[in-house]
N, C-alpha and C positions, 0 to 999 in steps of 0.2 A: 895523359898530359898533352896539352894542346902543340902541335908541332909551329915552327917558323912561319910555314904558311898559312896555315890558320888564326895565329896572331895579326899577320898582315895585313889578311882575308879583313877580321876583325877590327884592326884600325881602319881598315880605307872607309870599311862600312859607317865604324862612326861619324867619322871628316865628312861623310857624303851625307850624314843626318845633317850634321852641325852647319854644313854647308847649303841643304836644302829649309834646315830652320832659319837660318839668316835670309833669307830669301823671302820668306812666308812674309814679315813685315814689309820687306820692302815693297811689293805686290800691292801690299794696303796701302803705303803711304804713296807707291804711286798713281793708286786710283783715285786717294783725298786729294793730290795733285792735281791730279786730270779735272776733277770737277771744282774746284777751287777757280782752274786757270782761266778762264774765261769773264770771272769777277773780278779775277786779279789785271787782269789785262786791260778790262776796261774802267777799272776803278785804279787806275796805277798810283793816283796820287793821295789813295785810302793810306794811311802808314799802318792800320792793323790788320787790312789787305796782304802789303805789303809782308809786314811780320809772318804772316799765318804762312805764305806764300815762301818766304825766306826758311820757316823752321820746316816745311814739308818738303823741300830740298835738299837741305842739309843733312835731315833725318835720313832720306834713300840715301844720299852720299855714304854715309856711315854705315850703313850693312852692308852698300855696293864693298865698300875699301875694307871693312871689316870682313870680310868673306874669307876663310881660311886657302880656299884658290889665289882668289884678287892679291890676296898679304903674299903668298909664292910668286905671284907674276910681278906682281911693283918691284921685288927684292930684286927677281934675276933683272927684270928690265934696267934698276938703276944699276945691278952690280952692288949697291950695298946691305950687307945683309941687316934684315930688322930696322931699314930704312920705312919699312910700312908703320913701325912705331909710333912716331913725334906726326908722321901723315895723319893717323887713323885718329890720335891724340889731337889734332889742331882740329879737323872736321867735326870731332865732337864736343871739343871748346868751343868752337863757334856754333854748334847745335844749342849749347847751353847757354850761351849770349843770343840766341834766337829767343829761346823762351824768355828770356826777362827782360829783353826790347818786347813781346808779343806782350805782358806783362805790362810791361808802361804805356803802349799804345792802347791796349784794352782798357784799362784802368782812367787812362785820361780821354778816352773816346775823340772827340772834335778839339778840342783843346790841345794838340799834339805842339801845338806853335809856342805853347806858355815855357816861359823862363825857365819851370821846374822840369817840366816834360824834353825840353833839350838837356838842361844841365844832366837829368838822371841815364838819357840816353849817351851821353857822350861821355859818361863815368863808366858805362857795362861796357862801350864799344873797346875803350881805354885799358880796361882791368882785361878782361879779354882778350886784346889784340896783344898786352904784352905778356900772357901767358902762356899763349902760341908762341910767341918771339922765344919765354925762358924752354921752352919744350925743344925748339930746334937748337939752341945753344947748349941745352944741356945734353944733348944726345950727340952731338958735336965731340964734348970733352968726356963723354961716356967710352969706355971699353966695351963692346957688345955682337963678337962673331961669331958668334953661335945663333944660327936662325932658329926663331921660334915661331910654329905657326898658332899655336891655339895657348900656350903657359908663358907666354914672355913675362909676365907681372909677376909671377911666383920665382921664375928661375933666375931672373934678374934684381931681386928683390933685396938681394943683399949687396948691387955692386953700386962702387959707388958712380955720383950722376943720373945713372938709370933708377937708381930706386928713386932718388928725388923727381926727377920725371914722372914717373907713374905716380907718386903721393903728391904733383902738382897737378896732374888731370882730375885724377880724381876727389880732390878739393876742391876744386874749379865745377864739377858736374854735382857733386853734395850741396853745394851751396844756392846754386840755378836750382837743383829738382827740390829741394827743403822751401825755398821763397816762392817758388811757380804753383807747388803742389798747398801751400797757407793759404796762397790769396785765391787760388780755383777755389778752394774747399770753403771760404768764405762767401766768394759771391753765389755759388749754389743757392745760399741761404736768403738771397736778393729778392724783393716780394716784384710782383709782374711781371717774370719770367717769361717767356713761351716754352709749350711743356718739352717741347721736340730739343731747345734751348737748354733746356736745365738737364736732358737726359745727357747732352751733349757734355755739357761742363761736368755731368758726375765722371762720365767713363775719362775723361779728361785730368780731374781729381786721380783716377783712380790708379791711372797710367804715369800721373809725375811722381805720383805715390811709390807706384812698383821701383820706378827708377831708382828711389834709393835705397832698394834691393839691391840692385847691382852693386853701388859701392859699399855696402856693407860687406858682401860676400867676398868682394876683392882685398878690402882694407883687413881683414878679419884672417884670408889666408895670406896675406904680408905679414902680417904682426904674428901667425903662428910661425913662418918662416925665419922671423927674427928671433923666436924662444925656440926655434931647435925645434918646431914639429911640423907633421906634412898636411894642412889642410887642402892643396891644392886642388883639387877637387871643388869648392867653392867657387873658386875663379875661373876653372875649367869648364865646368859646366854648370852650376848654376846662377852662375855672374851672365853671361850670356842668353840664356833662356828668361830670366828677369828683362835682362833687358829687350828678348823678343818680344816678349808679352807687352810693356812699356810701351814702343813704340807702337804695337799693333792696337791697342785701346787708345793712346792719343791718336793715331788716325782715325780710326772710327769715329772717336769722340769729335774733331771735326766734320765729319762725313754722314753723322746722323741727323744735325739739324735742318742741312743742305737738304740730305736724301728723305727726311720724313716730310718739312714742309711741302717739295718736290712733291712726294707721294699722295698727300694728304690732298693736297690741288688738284691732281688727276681723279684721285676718286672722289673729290668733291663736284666735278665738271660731268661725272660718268654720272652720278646721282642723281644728278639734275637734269641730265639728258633724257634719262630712265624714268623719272618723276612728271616729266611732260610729257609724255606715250601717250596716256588717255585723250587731253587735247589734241594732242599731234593728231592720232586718229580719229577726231572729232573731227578736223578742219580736213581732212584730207578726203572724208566720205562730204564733208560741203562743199569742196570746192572743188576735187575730181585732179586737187594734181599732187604731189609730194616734194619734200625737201629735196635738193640735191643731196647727190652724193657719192664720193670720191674716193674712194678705196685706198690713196694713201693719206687722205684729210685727219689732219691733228683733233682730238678728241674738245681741243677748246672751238675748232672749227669748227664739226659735224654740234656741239650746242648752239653758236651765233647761228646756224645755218637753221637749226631748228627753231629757234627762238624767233626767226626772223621770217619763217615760212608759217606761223603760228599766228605773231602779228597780222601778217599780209591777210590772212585766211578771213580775221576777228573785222578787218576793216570791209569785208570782201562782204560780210554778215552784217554790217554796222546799219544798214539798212532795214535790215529786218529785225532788230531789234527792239523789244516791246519795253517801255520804260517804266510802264503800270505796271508789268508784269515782274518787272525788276523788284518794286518796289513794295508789292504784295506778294512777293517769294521770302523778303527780308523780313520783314513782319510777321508773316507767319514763321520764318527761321527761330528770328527773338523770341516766339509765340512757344517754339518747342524747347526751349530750353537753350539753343546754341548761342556762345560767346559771339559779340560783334562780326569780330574778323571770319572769323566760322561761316557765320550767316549771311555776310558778303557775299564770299565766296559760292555757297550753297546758293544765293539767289542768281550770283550770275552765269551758275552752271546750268540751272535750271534756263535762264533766259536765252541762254546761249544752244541749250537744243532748240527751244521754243522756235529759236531762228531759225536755226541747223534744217529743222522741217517744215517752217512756211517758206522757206526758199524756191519750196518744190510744188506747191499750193497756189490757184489762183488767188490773190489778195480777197481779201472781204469786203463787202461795200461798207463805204465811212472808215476802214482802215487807217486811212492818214490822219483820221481826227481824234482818233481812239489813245493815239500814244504821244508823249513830247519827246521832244529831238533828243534821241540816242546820245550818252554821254558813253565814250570807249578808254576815258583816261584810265578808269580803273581797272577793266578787263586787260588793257595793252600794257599796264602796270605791274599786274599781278597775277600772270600767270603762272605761276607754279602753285597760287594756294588755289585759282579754280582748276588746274588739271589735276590737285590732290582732293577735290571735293567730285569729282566725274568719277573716283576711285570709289566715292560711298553712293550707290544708286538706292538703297533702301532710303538715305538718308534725301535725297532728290527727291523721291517718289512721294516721300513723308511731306516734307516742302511745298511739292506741287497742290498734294491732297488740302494742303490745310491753308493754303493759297485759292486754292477753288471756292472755298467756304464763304462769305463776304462777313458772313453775321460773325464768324470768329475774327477771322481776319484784321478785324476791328479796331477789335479791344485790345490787339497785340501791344500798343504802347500805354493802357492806360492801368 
């Protein structure tokens, strides 16, 4: 049999789980925070800005205060015991008046000013703000010294006041997570989504969803409290964990459209950087010099920088560029099979060596007569499909050959 100290041993150890799991969300919701707040800031007068910004808040408030430490320190701090109650109870009322203003602000997008979208927001703010008010009143005329740090709702559950407090929060949070978790799980279904967007809203779904886990777990061991049996364990521990989980998937679920579109833009800039190498090192064996570059330079910089020492190069060429040459690379292109854009491209990689090495070439007698005036709109336009065509040199080679040809060359449009 387990001695005193080992039971003790045993509780601190769980307090110090349950304590460390309260924590884990808040972690999340303060990083959806962090990367929110900068949108929020400068979009102050977005109201679903706003919203998102208010319920990411609110949310860390409530594992901060809900922390079975934080609940010990507020009690001695005030002197009153299980004065952390109607506290932890308001912050999560107004968590749950968060989501269903985020709710009417989403819902009515730009139209936040219309008659309806006021009247609905000043009905939640209303229902809300006086059910905080009954929470502190009722805990007021509640009997309640006995501190409770982690079963207040089970042990309290038959006194009176306090039971009715605990069956008013958690009314107040069923009703927010049941209308929040309907209309997410609806517009999932919304056609032209962004997909980053929709991942968003499911984990979002999935998390108003959990929430009423929690109050089932709590409601479920009140009501066995009231028939004479010990469910406490429901509320103890897996009323809490429900609701880790909850807030940890609504943050994320803000925090993936942010972080994917984010993501997806850097590796779309890193591709494209990558996808110009061939030219890059095309103009740079023409021209003898290279791109800047800056060892802390943003990944969208080192592209403009490339992009734009790429141009300089093509214009640097614009001279020696053959525009017959151009023009019987193309035809013979279309001659091999290749689509339009393709064979573009293939003619002006092709014309763009041609240059690359008469640069280095005395001119030919009657040169200047042989070619019309260099047209560069399309090369300075569309670089990425000739430095993806400098990628196929069989298919260049194929180009040049059947370009040299005249008698084929010909007949390529007819």
């Amino acid at each position: 049999m387990a001695g005193p100290a080992a039971l003790a041993l045993d509780s601190s150890r769980l307090l110090s789980e349950l304590h460390i799991s309260f924590w884990l969300p808040t972690a999340v919701l303060t990083a959806a925070l962090a990367i929110k707040l900068p949108s929020i800031v400068k979009m102050w007068r977005d109201p679903l800005l706003r919203a998102v910004g208010g319920l990411l808040l609110f949310a860390c408030a409530v594992f901060v205060f809900a922390a079975p430490g934080t609940i010990a320190w507020t009690n001695r701090v005030t002197g009153v015991p299980n004065i952390s109650s109607p506290w932890v109870y308001s912050l999560l009322t107004t968590l749950c008046a968060s989501w269903l203003l985020l709710i009417i602000a989403w819902r009515n997008g730009l139209t936040d000013r219309a008659h309806r979208t006021r009247r609905a927001t000043r009905w939640v703010i209303s229902v809300y703000a006086g059910v905080i008010v009954a929470l502190w009143v009722l805990f007021a005329l509640a009997d309640a010294p006995v501190e409770r740090l982690r079963d207040l709702d089970t042990y309290y559950a038959n006194t009176p006041f306090m039971r009715e407090e605990i069956l008013l929060y958690l009314t107040a949070h069923t009703v927010a997570s049941t209308v929040t978790a309907r209309l997410v799980w609806n517009w999932i279904r919304t056609d032209g989504l962004d997909a980053w967007l929709r991942w968003g809203l499911r984990l979002l779904g999935i998390g108003f969803t959990t929430n009423l886990f929690f109050a089932v777990f709590k409601l479920t061991a009140i009501v066995a409290r009231w028939t004479g049996h010990d469910l406490d364990w429901l509320s103890t521990n897996l009323a809490p964990s429900a609701a880790c989980v909850a807030a940890t998937l609504v943050a994320v679920g803000f925090i993936v459209p942010h972080a994917g579109q984010y993501l997806q833009e850097r590796w779309r800039v890193r591709v494209r950087h990558r996808r110009l190498r061939p030219l890059y090192l095309l103009m740079r064996g023409a021209t003898g010099g290279r791109e800047p570059f800056t060892l802390r330079a943003t990944a969208e910089l080192r592209l403009i920088r490339r992009e734009t020492f790429i141009r300089d190069g093509l214009l640097h060429l614009s001279r020696h560029l053959d525009e017959d040459l151009r023009t019987q690379s193309y035809d013979a292109a279309v001659a091999l099979g290749f689509e339009r854009g393709r064979a573009q491209a293939l003619a002006a990689a092709v014309t763009i060596l041609d240059a690359a090495g008469r640069q280095h070439r005395p001119p030919d007698a009657g040169s200047e007569e042989r070619s019309a005036e260099p047209d560069t709109t399309y090369l300075l336009r569309e670089i990425l499909a000739v430095s993806e065509a400098l990628r196929r040199p069989d298919d260049i080679k194929a180009v040049r050959a059947r370009a040299a040809a005249p008698a084929e060359s010909v007949s390529a449009h007819d």
